[in-house]
C-alpha positions, 0 to 999 in steps of 0.5 A, a space after each residue: 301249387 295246390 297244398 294241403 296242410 294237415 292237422 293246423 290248430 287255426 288262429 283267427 279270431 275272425 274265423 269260425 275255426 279259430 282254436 279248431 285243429 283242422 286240414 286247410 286245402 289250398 287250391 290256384 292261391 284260395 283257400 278251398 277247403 277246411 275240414 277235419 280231414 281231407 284227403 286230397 291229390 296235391 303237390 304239397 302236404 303240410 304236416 307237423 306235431 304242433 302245427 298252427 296256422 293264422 293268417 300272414 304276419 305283417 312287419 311294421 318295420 324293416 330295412 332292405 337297405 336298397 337302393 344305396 347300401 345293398 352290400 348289407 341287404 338288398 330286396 332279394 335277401 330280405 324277402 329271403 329273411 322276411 319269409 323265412 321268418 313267417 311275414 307275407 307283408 312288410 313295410 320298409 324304413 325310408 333310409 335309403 339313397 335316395 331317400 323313398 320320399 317322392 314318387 319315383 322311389 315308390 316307383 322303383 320299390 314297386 318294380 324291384 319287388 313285383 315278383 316277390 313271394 311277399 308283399 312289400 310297402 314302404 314309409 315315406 320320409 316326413 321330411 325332405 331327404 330325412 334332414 328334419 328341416 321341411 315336409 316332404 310330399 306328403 300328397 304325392 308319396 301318399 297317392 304314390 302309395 306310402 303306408 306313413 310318413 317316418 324319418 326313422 331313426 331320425 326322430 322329429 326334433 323340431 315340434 313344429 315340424 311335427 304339427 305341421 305334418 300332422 295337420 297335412 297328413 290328417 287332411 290326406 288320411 295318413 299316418 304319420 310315425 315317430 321315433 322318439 329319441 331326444 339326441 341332446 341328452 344322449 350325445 354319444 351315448 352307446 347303451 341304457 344308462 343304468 348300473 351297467 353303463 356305469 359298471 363298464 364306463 360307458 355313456 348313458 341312453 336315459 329312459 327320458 330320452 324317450 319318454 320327453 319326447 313322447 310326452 312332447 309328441 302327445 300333447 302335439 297330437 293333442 293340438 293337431 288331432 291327427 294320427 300318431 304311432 310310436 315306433 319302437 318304443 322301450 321304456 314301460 312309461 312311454 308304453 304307459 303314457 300312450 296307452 293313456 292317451 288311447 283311453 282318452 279317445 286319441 289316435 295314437 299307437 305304439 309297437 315294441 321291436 320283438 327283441 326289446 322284451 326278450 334281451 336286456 342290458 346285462 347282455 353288453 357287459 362282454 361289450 358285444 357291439 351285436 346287442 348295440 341297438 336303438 333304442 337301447 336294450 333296457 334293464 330287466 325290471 323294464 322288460 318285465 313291465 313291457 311284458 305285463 303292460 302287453 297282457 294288458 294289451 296295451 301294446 299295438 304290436 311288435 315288429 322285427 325292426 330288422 336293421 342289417 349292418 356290414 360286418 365293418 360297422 360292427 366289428 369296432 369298438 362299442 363306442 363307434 360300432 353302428 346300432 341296429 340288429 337283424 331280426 327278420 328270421 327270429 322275430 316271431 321266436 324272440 317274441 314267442 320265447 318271452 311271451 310263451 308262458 305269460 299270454 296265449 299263443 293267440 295273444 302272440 300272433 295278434 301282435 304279428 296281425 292283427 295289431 299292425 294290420 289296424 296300425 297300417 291299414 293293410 288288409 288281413 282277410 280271414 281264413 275261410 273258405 273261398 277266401 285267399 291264402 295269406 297264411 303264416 304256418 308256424 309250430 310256437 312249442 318247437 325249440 331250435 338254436 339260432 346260428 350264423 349258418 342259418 342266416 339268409 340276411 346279407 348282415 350277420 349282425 343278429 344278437 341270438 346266435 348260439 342262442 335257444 329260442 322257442 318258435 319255429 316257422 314252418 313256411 308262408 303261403 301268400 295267394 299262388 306264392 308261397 315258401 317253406 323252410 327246410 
């Protein structure tokens, strides 16, 4: 399909266009043409007020859920979310059944999403069958093509393990990833231990769950110099103490899930099992400092950290209703609606790009002529309210609904592919 988007303000700062508003023809997957006007004979225009165009977001964290638990997502649903939600590229968590940590699940991943309007990578376990005991085959699932090696919500509790990993993985270039939760001093905590899990009665998740593991993690990464990321941090003193880190020359790097900066604890006071999430949403003095530590660009990135769940693990008391949100369709908006009068909108979009290109080493490209379209269109000033109808994940278990958000997504196009929204 040859499309021909109109009056873009283009966002790459890679770009000789950047900040320019201009037409862009997109010709057989390339970008063929960028000008002030363009009047070309095409099956497609673009054109909005307010239209922007940058290059293609990648999603450094999502679960598709299959193989094993396709009842609350599989690889066609979340395509469906993912490029909805303007992503071209996104990296799956490795929770599956079985467990993505030897060559045949790649293989399967590879095969079950060929044809997909995105591009889909995954993590490998860092250890076997996520169990936390011993490595998994780092060479074979690198080869193989991981991106990383993560257990997900599986922190690495065993720092052995951890020094081991990343020795191996230094040795193959790969990146290994961790979630830092210290389950010992948050046994059966549900939210932010704060003055509201006091006020409701219910058990804490401390902010030094994390930041001792973070601690732990970087002095490990000290001893091994290998490379470190941090997914989904919370707390403003773990996003400190990396950033520390990176000053002293460490490979080392953090992302935030979008949402952890726009919702806070406050939002469970109806214990609504939608805002049930690890980590846990913290308190709004905590979001306020993530937020000024991401215009110090002290943050890599953002991701969506899509976690679906079934409506029976949701629909329970808060105590024993399973954690994780949906995020893929709002995660630019959630981002967008937080940041938008703190940083450029530029700033926003490199936490979508460029930030988790450098983290994974996916390739971005540029918007230039005779380059290939891997592009997100989007329109950051449009305000639309979230709702249950316009969900395109198999889980329903987003926390936005009813909920006003600044951000649309326009649509993506990914070489010869490409989706559009409404």
């Amino acid at each position: 399909m040859n499309i021909l988007i109109k009056s873009a303000k283009i966002v790459d700062p890679n770009s000789k266009y950047h900040l320019k508003t201009m037409d862009v023809l997109v010709e057989n997957g390339l970008v063929k043409k960028i000008a002030k006007s363009i009047s070309e004979k095409v099956e497609k225009v673009i054109e909005e007020k307010g239209l922007h165009l940058s290059l293609g977001w990648i999603d450094l964290l999502a679960n598709f859920q299959e193989p094993g638990y396709e009842q609350m997502e599989d690889f066609q649903s979340g395509i469906k979310a993912a490029s909805a939600g303007g992503f071209t590229k996104v990296i799956l968590s490795p929770a599956t059944n079985p467990v993505r940590d030897s060559k045949s699940e790649f293989d399967y991943l590879k095969s079950a999403s060929k044809n997909a309007v995105i591009d889909i990578y995954g993590y490998a376990s860092l250890s076997a069958n996520l169990e936390g005991k011993e490595l998994s085959e780092i060479n074979e699932t690198k080869i193989a093509g991981a991106i990383g090696i993560f257990d997900d919500r599986k922190s690495v509790e065993n720092p052995n393990l951890l020094k081991n990993a990343l020795l191996y993985a230094k040795g193959v270039d790969q990146l290994v990833v961790n979630f830092p939760f210290t389950k010992s001093l948050s046994v059966h905590g549900v939210m932010n231990e704060g003055i509201n899990s006091t006020a409701l009665g219910l058990k804490g998740i401390p902010a030094m769950a994390e930041n001792i593991m973070v601690e732990r993690d970087l002095a490990i990464n000290d001893y091994a110099n290998g490379r470190l990321h941090f997914s989904t941090l919370s707390t403003a003193e773990s996003v400190k103490m990396v950033s520390a880190a990176k000053s002293k020359g460490k490979n080392v790097s953090c992302d935030l899930a979008s949402y952890q900066i726009l919702l806070d604890d406050s939002e469970l006071m109806e214990f609504d099992s939608r805002y049930k999430t690890l980590p846990p949403l913290r308190e709004k003095a905590n979001n306020k400092e993530l937020i000024k530590l991401i215009k110090q660009k002290k943050v890599d990135a953002l991701c969506s950290h899509h976690s679906p769940q079934d409506i029976e693990a949701k629909k329970r008391e808060l105590d024993y209703a399973s954690f994780g949100v949906i995020n893929l369709q709002t995660a630019f908006a959630a981002a967008n609606t937080a940041l938008r009068n703190e940083i450029p909108v530029e700033d926003i979009v490199y936490l979508f790009t460029h930030g988790p290109s450098k983290v994974s080493g996916l390739e971005l490209g540029t918007i230039e002529e005779g380059e290939k379209a891997n592009l997100s269109l989007f329109n950051p000033d449009k305000e639309f309210t979230f709702n249950k109808e316009m969900v395109l994940s198999k889980s329903k278990n987003s926390p936005f609904f009813k909920r006003k958000l600044k951000g649309t997504v326009v649509g993506i196009i990914n070489g010869k592919k490409s989706h559009f929204n409404g």
